[in-house]
C-alpha positions as semicolon CSV with decimal commas, in nm:
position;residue;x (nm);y (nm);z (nm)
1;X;-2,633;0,281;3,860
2;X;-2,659;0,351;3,489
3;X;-2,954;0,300;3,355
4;X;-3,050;-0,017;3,098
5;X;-3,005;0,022;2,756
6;X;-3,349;0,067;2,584
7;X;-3,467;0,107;2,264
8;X;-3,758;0,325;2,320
9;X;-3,722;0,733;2,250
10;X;-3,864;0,782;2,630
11;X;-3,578;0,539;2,763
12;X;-3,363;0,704;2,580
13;X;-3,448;1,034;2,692
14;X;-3,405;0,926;3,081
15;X;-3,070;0,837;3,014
16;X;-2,968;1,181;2,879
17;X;-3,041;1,274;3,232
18;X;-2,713;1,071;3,329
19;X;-2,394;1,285;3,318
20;X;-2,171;1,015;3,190
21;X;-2,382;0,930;2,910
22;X;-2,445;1,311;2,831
23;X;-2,069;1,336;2,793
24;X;-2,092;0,979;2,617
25;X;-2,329;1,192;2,350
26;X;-2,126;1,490;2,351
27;X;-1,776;1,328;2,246
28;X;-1,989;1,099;1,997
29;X;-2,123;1,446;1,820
30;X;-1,784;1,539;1,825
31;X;-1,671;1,187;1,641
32;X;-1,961;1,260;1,398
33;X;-1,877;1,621;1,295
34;X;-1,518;1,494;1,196
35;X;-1,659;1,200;1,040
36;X;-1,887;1,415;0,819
37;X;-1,609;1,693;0,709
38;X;-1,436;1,345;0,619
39;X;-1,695;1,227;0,415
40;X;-1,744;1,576;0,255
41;X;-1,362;1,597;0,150
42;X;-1,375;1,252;-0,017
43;X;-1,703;1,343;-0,212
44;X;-1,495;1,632;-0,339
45;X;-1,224;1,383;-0,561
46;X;-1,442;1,238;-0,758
47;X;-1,600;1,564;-0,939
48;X;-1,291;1,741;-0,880
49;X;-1,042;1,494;-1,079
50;X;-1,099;1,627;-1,421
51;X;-1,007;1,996;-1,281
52;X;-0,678;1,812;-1,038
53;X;-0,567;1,739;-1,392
54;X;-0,641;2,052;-1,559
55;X;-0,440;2,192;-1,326
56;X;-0,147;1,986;-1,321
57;X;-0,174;1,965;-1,705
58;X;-0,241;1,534;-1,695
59;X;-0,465;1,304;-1,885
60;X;-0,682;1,051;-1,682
61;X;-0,402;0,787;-1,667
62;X;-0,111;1,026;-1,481
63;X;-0,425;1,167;-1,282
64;X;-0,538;0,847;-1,174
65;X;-0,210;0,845;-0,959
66;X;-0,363;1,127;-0,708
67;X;-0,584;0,872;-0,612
68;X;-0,298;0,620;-0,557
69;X;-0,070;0,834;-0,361
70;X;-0,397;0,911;-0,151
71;X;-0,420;0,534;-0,071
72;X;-0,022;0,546;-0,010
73;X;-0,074;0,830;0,243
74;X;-0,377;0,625;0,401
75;X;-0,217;0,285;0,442
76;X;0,097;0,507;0,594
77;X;-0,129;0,679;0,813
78;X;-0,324;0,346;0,913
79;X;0,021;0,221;1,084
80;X;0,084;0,516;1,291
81;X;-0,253;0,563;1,398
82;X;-0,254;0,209;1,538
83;X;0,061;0,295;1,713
84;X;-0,035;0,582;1,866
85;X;-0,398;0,495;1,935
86;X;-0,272;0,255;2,187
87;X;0,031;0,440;2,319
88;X;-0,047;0,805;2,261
89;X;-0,314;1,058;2,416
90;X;-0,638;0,975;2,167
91;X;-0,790;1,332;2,226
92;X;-0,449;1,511;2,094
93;X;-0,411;1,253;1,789
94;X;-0,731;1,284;1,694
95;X;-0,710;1,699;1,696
96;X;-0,369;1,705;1,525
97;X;-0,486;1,406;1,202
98;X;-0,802;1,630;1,140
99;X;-0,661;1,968;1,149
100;X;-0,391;1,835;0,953
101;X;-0,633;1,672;0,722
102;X;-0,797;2,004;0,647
103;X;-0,477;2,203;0,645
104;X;-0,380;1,985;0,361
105;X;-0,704;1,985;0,166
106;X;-0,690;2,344;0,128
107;X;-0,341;2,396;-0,053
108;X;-0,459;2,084;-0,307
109;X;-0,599;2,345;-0,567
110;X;-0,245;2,557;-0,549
111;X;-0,026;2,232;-0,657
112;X;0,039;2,320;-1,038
113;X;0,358;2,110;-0,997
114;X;0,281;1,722;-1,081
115;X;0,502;1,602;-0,808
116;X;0,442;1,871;-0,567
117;X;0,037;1,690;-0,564
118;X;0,115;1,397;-0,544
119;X;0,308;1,476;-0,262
120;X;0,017;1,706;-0,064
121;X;-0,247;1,402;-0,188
122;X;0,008;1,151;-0,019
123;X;0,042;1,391;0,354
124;X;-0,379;1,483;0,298
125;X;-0,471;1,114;0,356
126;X;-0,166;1,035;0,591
127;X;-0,359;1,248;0,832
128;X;-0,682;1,077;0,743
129;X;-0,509;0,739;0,807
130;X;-0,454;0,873;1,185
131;X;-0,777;1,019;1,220
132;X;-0,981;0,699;1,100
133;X;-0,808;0,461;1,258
134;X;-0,844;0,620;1,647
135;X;-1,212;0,717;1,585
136;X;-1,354;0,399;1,473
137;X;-1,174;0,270;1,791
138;X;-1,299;0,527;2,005
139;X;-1,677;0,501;1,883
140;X;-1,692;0,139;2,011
141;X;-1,480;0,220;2,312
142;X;-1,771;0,447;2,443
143;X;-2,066;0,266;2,309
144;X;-1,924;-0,111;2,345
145;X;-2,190;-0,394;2,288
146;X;-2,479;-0,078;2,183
147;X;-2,235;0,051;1,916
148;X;-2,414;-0,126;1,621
149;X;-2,678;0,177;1,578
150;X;-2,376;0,466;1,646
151;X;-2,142;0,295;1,406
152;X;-2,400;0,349;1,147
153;X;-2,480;0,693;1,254
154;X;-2,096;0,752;1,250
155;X;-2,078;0,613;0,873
156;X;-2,403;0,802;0,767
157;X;-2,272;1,097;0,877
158;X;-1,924;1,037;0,622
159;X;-2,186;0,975;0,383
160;X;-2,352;1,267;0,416
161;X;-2,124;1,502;0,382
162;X;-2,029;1,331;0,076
163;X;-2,397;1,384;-0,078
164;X;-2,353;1,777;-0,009
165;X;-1,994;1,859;-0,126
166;X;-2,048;1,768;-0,493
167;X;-2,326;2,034;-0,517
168;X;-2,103;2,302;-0,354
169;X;-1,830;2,240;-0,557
170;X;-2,072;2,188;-0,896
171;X;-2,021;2,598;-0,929
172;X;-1,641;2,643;-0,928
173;X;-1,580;2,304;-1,186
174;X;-1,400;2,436;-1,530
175;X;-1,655;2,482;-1,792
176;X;-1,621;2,643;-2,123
177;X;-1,845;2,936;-2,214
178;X;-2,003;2,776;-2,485
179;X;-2,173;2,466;-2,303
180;X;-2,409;2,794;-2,115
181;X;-2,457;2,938;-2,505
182;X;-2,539;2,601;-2,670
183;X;-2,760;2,518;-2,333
184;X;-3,083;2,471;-2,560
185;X;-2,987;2,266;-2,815
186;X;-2,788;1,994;-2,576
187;X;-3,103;2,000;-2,436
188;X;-3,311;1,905;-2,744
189;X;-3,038;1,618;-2,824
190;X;-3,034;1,246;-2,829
191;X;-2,898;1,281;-2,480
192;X;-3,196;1,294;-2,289
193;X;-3,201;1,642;-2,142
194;X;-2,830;1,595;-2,082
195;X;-2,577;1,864;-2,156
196;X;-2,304;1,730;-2,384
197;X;-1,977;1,774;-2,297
198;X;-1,906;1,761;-2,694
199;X;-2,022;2,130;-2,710
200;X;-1,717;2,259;-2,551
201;X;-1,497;2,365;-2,897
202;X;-1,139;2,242;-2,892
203;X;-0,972;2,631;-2,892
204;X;-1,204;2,712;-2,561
205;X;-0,956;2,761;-2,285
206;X;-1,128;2,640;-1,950
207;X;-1,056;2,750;-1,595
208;X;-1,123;2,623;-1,285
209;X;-1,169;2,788;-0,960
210;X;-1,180;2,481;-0,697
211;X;-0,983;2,677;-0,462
212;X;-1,218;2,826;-0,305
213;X;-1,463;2,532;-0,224
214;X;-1,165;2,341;-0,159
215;X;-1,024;2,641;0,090
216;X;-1,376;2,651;0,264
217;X;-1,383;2,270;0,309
218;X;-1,042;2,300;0,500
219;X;-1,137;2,564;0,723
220;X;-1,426;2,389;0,836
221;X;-1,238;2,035;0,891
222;X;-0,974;2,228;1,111
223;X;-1,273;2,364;1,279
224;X;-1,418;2,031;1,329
225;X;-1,086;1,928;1,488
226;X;-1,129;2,207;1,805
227;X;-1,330;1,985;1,990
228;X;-1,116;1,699;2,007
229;X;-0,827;2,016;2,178
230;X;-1,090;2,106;2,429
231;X;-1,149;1,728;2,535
232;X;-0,787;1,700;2,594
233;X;-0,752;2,033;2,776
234;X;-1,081;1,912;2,987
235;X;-0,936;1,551;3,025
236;X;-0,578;1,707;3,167
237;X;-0,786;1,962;3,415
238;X;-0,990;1,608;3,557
239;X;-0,716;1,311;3,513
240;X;-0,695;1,146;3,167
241;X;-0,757;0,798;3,302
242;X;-1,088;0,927;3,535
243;X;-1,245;1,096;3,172
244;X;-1,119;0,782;2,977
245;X;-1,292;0,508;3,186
246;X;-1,592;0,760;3,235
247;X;-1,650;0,720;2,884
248;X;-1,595;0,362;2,846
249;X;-1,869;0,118;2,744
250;X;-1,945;-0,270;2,791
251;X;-1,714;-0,432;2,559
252;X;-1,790;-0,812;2,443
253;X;-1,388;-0,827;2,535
254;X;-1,328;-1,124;2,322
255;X;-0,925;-1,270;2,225
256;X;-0,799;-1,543;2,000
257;X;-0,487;-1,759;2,059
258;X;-0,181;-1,606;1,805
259;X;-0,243;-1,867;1,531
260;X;-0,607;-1,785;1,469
261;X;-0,538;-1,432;1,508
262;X;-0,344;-1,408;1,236
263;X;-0,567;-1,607;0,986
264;X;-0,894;-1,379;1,084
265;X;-0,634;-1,030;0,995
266;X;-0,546;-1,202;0,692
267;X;-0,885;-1,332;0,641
268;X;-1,030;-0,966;0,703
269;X;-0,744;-0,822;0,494
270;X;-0,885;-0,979;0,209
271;X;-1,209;-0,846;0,298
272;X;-1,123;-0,523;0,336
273;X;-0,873;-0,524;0,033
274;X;-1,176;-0,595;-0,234
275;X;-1,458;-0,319;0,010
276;X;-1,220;-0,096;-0,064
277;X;-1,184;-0,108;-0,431
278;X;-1,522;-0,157;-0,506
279;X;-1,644;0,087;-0,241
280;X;-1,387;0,393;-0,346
281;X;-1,335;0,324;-0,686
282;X;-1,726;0,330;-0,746
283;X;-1,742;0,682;-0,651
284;X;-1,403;0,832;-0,731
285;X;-1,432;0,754;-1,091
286;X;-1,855;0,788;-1,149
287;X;-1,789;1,136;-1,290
288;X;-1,489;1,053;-1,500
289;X;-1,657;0,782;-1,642
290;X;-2,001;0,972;-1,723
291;X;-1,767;1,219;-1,927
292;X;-1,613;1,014;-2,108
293;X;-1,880;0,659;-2,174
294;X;-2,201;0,934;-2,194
295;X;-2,026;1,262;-2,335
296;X;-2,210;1,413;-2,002
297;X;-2,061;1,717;-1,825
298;X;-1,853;1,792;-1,549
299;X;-2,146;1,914;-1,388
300;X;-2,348;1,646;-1,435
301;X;-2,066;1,435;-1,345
302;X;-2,094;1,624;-1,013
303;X;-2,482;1,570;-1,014
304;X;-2,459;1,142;-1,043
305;X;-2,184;1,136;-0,768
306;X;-2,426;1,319;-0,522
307;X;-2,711;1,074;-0,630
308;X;-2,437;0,825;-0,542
309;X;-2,395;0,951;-0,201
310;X;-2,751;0,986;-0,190
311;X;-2,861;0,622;-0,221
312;X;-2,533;0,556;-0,003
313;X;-2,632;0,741;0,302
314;X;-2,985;0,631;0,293
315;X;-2,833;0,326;0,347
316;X;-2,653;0,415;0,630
317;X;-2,925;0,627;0,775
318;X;-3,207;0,327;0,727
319;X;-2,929;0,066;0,908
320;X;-2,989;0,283;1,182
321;X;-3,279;0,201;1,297
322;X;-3,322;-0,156;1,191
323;X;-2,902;-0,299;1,193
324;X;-2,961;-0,374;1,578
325;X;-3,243;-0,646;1,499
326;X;-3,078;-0,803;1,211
327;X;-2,770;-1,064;1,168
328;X;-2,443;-0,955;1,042
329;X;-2,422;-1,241;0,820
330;X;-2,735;-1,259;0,662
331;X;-2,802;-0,861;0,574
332;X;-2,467;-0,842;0,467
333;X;-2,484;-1,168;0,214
334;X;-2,814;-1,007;0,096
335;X;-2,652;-0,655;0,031
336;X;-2,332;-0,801;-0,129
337;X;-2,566;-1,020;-0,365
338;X;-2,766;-0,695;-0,468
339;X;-2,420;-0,538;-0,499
340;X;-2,333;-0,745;-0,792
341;X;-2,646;-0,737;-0,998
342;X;-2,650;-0,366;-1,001
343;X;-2,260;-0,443;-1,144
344;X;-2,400;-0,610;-1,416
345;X;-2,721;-0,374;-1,445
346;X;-2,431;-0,073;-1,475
347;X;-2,284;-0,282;-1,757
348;X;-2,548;-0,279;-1,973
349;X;-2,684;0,087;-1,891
350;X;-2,320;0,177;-1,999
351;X;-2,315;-0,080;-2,340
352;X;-2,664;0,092;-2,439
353;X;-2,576;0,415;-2,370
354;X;-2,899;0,371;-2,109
355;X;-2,933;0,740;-1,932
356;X;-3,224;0,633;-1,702
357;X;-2,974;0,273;-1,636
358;X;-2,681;0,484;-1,571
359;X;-2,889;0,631;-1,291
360;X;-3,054;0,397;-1,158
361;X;-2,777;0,144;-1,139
362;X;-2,569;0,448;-0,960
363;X;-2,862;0,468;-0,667
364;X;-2,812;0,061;-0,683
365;X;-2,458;0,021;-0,623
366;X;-2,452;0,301;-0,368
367;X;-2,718;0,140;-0,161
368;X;-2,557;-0,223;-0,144
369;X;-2,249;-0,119;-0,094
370;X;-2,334;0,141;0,181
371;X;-2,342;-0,091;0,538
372;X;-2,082;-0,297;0,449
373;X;-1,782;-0,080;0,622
374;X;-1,964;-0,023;0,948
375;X;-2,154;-0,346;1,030
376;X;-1,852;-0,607;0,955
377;X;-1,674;-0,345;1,242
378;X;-1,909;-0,444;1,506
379;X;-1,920;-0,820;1,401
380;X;-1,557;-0,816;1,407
381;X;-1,635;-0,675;1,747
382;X;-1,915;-0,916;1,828
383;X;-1,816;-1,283;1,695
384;X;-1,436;-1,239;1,570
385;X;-1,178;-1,026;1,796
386;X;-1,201;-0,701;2,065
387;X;-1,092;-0,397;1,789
388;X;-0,787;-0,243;1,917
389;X;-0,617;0,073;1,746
390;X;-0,347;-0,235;1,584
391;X;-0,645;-0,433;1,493
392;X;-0,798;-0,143;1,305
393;X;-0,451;-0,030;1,159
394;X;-0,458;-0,367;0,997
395;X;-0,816;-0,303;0,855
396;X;-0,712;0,015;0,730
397;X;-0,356;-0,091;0,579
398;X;-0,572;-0,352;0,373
399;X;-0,828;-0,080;0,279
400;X;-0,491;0,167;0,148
401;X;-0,391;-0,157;-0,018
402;X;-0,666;-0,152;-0,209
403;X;-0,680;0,215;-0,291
404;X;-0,313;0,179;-0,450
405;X;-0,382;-0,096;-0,717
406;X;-0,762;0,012;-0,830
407;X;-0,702;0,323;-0,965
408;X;-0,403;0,276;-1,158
409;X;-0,565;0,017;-1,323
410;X;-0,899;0,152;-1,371
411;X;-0,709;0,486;-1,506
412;X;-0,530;0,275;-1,712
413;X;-0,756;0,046;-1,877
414;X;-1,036;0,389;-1,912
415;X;-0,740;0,579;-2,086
416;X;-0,581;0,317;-2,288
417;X;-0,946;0,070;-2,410
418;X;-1,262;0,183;-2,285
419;X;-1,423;0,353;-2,033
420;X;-1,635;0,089;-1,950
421;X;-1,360;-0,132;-1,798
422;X;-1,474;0,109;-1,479
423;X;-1,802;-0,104;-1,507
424;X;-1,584;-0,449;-1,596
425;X;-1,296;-0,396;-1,288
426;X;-1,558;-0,334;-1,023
427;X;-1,779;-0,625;-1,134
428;X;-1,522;-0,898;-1,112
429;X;-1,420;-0,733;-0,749
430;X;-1,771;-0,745;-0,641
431;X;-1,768;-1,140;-0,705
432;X;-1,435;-1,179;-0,532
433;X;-1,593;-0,929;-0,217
434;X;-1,900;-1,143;-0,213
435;X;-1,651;-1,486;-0,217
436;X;-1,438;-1,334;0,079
437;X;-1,735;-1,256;0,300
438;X;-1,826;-1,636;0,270
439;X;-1,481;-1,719;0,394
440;X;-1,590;-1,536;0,694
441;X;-1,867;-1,676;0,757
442;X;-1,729;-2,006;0,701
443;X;-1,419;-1,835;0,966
444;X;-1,690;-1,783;1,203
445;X;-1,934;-2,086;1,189
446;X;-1,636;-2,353;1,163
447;X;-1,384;-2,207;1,398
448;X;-1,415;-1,864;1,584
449;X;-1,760;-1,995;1,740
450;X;-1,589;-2,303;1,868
451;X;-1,295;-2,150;1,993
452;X;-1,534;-1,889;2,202
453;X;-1,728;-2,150;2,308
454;X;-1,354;-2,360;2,439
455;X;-1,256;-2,006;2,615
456;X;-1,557;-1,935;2,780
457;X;-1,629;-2,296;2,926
458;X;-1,235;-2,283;3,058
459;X;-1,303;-2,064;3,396
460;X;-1,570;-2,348;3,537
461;X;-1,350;-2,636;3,528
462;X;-1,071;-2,506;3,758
């Protein structure tokens, strides 16, 4: 018999004495290690955008589109991986998306060709899709009705490597040779300490050399997809279905009737729709946005989007240890409230030109923001529906939804008016986040609680 869950370290350290929760850990590590190469290729983008279109010779509008035929890709992606989640062998899916994921990352850099990136950006997150989709699945497979503290582990770790990635690619980001030369007096400016991107002269050819963080990062993501091949080769060796129920946890197993099923997708569609562009957009255009509202540089561009990640993953990494004693509902209202006051806070650090705002609006909006995706998984698990890979394809199609409309119009509006729409755009999505979690808790409270309630009285009356 397995033993109890616990809280306590020394519990905890009696059950690694189990062998089916030692492999339990094991496969999680393995979940977490893809997770984080995730999370360092998508704190790449943001930094890297201004050299993407140096590159392919675009301004901020035409660049913008990477980011929407990465959402393309990822909706695409989202649909298969629910498919074959559910149908297909999970260890080889999951080793084929990642490796193909970093196979894809590290040709970005050698896409001169406009079309020829969209293209890779479109196949790069087509493999994320996959990869997302069965491991989010997987995670509360094994852990079941104790997955609240993993799922947050599992997120921090995404975060994470999204903190470190900026600051390895901060090196190999196109800088002329005049912003090192005119060093002292940008520092002695108006700007804080800040180096001005204004020193750069016009006739100063600049070039980048992101190949070679980006060709590192790829390596390591097809390394962090080996695991997932020696699982499979393991499970064939001992019978697929023996290592799959080995490594299955208590589930809270709970179903809704066709009718209300399709109201809480379309429900948590919404959701996930407005998570998405707040969440994403926030980061993928910080440095962008710095440039061009603060006249900062690239590098420092580079610098905020770490702090980003920063206040993110401490987040994720303080949810931890206290999600499990807390209510879905009521630390997620709180963070979505603090979500849009930092909005507004960013709004005026950007109107003022406010450095010290800038940054301490960043940490804001990284930290409110930085739960959300991981705890409404396990209350979807808890009070709404069992995940399946289908379920989750759904969640994921709504988050690629998402991906495709904020960025064009972010790049648009940045390009065309002001940079500060960035600040406008994500404010007026916060509100209409914060309006669709209410829907779901009115979802919950009204009707899914009721309907649980019917269902689970139904087996003592026959």
């Amino acid at each position: 018999m397995e033993t109890p869950v616990a809280s306590s370290p020394r519990r905890w350290a009696d059950k690694l004495k189990s062998t089916v929760y030692r492999k339990k850990f094991l496969y999680t590590a393995c979940l977490l290690f893809g997770n984080f190469m995730s999370g360092w290729i998508n704190g790449q983008r943001g930094p890297s955008l201004l050299d993407l279109q140096l590159i392919t010779g675009t301004d901020m509008s035409q660049g913008s589109a990477f980011f929407t035929a990465a959402a393309v890709g990822s909706l695409v992606g989202a649909v298969a991986g629910g498919a074959i989640y559910d149908r297909c062998n999970k260890y080889m899916s999951l080793f084929i998306s990642m490796a193909g994921h970093g196979l894809t990352v590290a040709v970005i850099p050698l896409c001169s060709a406009y079309w020829l990136m969209i293209a890779v950006f479109v196949a790069h997150e087509f493999f994320l899709g996959i990869f997302k989709t069965g491991s989010n699945v997987e995670l509360l497979r094994v852990w079941g009705v104790e997955s609240k503290p993993y799922m947050q582990a599992f997120h921090f770790l995404w975060s994470l490597g999204g903190i470190v990635s900026p600051f390895v690619l901060e090196p190999f980001l196109a800088v002329g040779r005049e912003v090192v030369q005119n060093a002292t007096a940008a520092n002695n400016s108006d700007t804080g300490g800040l180096l001005n991107a204004s020193v750069i002269p016009p006739q100063e050819p600049l070039e980048t050399s992101i190949i070679w963080p980006f060709l590192m990062t790829g390596l390591m993501t097809i390394l962090s997809s080996l695991p997932f091949l020696v699982v499979f080769f393991f499970a064939r060796k001992e019978g697929h279905e023996e290592v799959t129920k080995a490594l299955d946890g208590k589930r809270q197993g709970k179903k809704l009737s066709r009718k209300l099923l399709v109201l809480t997708l379309g429900l948590l569609g919404i959701f996930y729709f407005f998570l998405d562009e707040v969440e994403d957009s926030s980061v993928s255009f910080l440095a962008s946005y710095v440039v061009k509202q603060f006249k900062w540089t690239k590098i420092m561009g580079a610098r905020i989007t770490s702090t980003f990640w920063a206040a993110y993953a401490f987040g994720r990494l303080a949810a931890i240890f206290f999600i499990s004693y807390v209510s879905h509902m009521k630390i997620c209202g709180l963070f979505f409230i603090f979500l849009i006051v930092a909005q507004v806070g960013m709004i005026l650090s950007g109107m003022f030109l406010s450095d010290v705002g800038i940054w301490i609006t960043t940490c804001a909006v990284g930290f409110s923001i930085s739960i959300s995706f991981p705890a409404m998984l396990t209350w979807i698990e808890k009070d709404f529906v069992q995940l399946s890979g289908k379920i989750m394809s759904v969640i994921f199609v709504s988050v690629g939804l998402g991906g495709m409309v904020n960025p064009q119009i972010i790049g648009y509006l940045m390009q065309e008016a002001t940079p500060l729409w960035y600040n406008y755009v994500l404010t007026i999505e916060s509100v209409l986040l914060f309006l669709s979690f209410l829907v779901l808790v009115w979802l919950v409270k009204k009707v899914l609680s009721i309907f649980h309630a019917s269902q689970a009285e139904t087996p003592d009356k026959k």
